[in-house]
N, C-alpha and C positions, 0 to 999 in steps of 0.2 A: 504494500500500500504506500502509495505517495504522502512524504510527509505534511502535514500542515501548514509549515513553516515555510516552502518554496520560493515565497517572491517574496520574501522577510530577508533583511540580512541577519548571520545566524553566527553564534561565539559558543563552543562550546567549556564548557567548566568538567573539568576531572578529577574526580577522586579521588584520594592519597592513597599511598601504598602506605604499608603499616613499621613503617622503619624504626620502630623497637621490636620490629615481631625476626623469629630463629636467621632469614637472610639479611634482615637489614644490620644485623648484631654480626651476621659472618663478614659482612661489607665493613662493619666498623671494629673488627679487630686490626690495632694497629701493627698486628706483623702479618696481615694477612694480605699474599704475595701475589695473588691473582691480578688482571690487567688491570681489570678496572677500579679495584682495593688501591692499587698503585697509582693510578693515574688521580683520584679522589683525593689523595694524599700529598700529591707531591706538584698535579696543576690544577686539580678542581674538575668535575665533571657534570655534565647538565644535568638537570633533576628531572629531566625526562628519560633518560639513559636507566640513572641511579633508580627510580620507581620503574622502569623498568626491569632492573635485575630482580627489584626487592621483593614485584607483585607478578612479575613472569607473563603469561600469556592475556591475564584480567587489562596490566595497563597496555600493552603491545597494540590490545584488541583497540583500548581507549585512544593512543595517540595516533593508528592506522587511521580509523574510523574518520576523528575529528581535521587530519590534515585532507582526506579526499572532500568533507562535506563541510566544510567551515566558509562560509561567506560573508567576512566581516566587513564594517565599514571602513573607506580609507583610513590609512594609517593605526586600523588596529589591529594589536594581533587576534588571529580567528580562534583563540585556543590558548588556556589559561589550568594551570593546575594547583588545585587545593594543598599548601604546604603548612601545615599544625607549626603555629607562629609566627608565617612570615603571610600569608593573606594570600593571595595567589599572585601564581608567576609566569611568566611563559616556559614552557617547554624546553628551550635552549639554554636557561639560564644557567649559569654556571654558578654550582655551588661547592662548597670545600669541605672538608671531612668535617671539621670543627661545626658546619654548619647544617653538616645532615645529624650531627651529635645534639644541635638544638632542636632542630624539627624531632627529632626522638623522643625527647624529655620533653615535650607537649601532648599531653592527651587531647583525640581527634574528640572534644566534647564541650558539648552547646553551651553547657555550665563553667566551662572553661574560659576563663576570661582571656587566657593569653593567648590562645586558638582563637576566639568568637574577636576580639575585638579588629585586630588587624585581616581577619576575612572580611568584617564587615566595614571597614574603612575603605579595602583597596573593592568590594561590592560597590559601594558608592560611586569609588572613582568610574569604576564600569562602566556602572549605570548613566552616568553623566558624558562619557566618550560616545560609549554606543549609543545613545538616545532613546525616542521611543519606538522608534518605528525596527529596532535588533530585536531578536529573541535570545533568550539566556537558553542553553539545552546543559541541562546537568547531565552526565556521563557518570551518576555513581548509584547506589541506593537510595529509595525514600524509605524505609521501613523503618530508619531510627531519625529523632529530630538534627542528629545530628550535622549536619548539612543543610537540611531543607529549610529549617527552624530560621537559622539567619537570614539565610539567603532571600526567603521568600519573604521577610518583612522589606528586600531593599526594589526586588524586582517583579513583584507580585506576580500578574498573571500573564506578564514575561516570561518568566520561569519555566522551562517544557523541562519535558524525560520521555525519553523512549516508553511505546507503552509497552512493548516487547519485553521491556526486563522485568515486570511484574510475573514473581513468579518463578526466576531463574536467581542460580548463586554468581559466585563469582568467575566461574569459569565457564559455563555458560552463556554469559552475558562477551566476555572476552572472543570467546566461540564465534559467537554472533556477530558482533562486533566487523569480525577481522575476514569474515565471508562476503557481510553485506559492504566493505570496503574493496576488496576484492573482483565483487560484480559490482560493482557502482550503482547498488540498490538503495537508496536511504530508509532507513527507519520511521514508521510513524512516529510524530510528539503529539503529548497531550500533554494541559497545564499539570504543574505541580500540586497548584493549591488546592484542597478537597478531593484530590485524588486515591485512589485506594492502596494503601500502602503493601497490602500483601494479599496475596491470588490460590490459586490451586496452583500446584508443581507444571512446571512447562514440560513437555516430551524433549526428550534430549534430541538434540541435534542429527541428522543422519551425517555418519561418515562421509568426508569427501575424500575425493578419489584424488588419485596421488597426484596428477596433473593437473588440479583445483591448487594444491597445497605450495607450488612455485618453486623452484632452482631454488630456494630462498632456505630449507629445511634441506641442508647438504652436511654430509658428514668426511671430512677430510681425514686420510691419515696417511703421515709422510713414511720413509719405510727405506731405513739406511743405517751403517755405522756413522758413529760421532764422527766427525767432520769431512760428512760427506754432501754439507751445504742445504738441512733438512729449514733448519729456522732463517736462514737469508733466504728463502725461496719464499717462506712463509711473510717473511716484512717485504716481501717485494710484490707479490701474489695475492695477499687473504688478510693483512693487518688490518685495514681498510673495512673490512666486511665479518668476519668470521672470530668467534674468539678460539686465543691459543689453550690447550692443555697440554702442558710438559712438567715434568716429573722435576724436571730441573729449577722450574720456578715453585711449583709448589712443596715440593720434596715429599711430602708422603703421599700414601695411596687414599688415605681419607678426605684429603684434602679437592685429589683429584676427581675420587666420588663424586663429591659434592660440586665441585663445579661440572661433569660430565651431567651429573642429572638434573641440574639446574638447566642447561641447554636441551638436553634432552622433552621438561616439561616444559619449555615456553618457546620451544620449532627455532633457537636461535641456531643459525654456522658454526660450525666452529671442527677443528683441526687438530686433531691427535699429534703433536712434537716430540714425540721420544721415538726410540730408535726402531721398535718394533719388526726384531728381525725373526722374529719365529711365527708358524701361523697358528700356534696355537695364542699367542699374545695380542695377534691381532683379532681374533674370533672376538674376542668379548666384546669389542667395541662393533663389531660388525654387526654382531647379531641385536644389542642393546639398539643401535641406531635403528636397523631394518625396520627392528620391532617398534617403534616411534614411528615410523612413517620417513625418515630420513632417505635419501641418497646418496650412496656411499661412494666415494671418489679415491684409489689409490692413487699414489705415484712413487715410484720404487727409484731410489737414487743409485744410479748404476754406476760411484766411481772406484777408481782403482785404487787399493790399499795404498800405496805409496801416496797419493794424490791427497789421501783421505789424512794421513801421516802428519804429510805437510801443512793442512789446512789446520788440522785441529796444535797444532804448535804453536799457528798463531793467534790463539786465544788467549782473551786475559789469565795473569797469573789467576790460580783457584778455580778456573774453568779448564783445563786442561787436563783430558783422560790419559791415565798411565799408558803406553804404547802396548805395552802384554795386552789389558784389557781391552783395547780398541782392535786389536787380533784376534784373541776370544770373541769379540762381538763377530767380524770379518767370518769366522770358520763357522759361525751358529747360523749365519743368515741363510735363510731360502727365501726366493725371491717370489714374490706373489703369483697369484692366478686367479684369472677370473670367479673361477670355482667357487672361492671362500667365500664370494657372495660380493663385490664388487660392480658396481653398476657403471662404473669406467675404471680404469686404469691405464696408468701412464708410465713413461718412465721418462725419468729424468737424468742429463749428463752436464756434465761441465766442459765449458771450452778451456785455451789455454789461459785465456784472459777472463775468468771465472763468470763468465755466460752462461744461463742455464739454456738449455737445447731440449726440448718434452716434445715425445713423439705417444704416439699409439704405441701399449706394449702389447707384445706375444703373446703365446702361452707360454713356451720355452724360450726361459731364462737362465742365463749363469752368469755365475760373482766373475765380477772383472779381476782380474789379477792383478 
């Protein structure tokens, strides 16, 4: 159904992720080595990102949604997120660990002065940019006053919500979200105010089929001895797009868990960096991904032990694998095959001038000497 709202210009308002809740506490441990932990820490990262790691596929669905269907008035932005403390913000703003540490230590509640006041301050400001003739479309729950309570004394019957998410939780609603963004379908809105806050359970979503779901849910894993040029392919190739997992930055395997299955529940890229030279090593990740719905992409780094020798010598001190073990890895490796369940595979070579060269792989392969 076509939304209401069509010849309206349209802002939507988004939900907070719960950044005191189990990821937003893994985000703000300060030795915690992951990219984006790191990037948070040391240059700030948007709070559209950060609620995206924290709330996974819920905000993904939110911010997909709101940048296809947003038609705000000149000069504002189409899309604004609910941040406990700081009133809302846009999407790209950049924020710093010390400052996702205060958005934490605020409860998302009506009662809450230090939440409610500065939502309803930077509401006003809103309210008075966009005019009257925008709609406000809230992107979260009405079930608690939470949100609606302020909101709707600044922009009354402004105020819409999807009527679709009556009824659906948080995943759900994300679900929805990121399909009907996907087909360029918009959601009906109905006002907020006197609206019925809770429904019968929604029918779950029907599975989409793998070619609905986009190149976008891809599972990378590189496939080489230490320096055989696995992670400069990856900053040259996939940094941009995909997040890394390597053993080397996280150093344990729990750690790796948790961020594999973190990518895994909210369809992000991302790129297996460790050396994975056996297939029974690689299976796990193959099978974990398929079973998500992923696309699994090999590329098998085919260079010559010596080659490999010289490269990893010139890593920084404390990066640098003892040459026995980098032979041990060399004599373990077998080199992929389609088989194991790879939906492409490649291989990868170096020139003499450290150019990567990716062709189509075989099925037979053998270690370069």
């Amino acid at each position: 159904m076509p939304s209401t709202s069509n010849k309206r210009c349209r802002i939507f308002l988004l939900s907070p992720a719960n950044a005191g809740g189990e990821r937003g506490r893994l985000l703000l441990r300060e030795r915690a080595s992951f990219d984006l932990a790191v990037k948070l820490r040391t240059e700030g990262a948007s709070i559209g990102e950060v609620f995206s790691f924290i709330s996974g596929l819920y905000f993904r669905g939110k911010l997909a949604y709101s940048e296809v269907f947003a038609a705000p008035p000149p000069g504002v932005p189409g899309c604004f997120v609910i941040a406990s403390g700081r009133g809302l913000m846009p999407p790209d703003t950049r924020i710093t660990f010390e400052e996702l540490q205060n958005i934490a230590s605020v409860p998302v509640d009506a009662a809450e002065p230090r939440y409610r006041e500065p939502l309803e301050r930077n509401a006003r400001i809103l309210a008075e940019l966009a005019g009257p003739d925008c709609d406000i479309v809230l992107l979260g729950s009405i079930a608690s006053p939470k949100y609606l309570e302020p909101l709707v004394e600044i922009f009354g019957p402004r105020l819409l919500f999807p009527a679709d998410f009556v009824g659906r939780g948080d995943m759900g609603r994300g679900g929805l979200m990121l399909r009907c963004a996907r087909a360029g379908i918009e959601l009906n809105y109905v006002p907020a105010m006197g609206a019925a806050r809770h429904g019968p359970r929604a029918p779950n979503l029907p599975r989409m089929r793998r070619q609905q779901r986009g190149i976008a849910m891809q599972a990378v894993i590189l496939i080489g001895i230490q320096g055989s040029g696995k992670t400069s392919f990856y900053r040259e190739r996939f940094a941009d797009t995909h997040t890394r997992i390597s053993l080397d930055v996280l150093r344990t395997r729990t750690r790796e868990r948790q961020l594999l299955e973190e990518c895994l529940k909210t369809g992000k890229p991302f790129v297996i960096d460790n050396t994975n030279v056996r297939a029974s090593e690689r299976a796990s990740y193959i099978s974990q991904a398929k079973a998500a719905g992923f696309r699994v992409v090999g590329y098998y780094f085919r260079v010559p032990l010596k080659a490999a020798i010289a490269r990893n010598n010139r890593h920084k001190p404390g990066e640098v694998v003892p040459v026995p073990g980098l032979i041990a890895a060399f004599k373990r490796l077998e080199p992929p095959v389609a088989a194991e369940g790879f939906d492409e595979l490649y291989t990868v070579e170096l020139t003499p001038k450290n150019e990567f060269v990716v062709t189509a792989a075989g099925e037979n392969q053998t270690n370069a000497g």
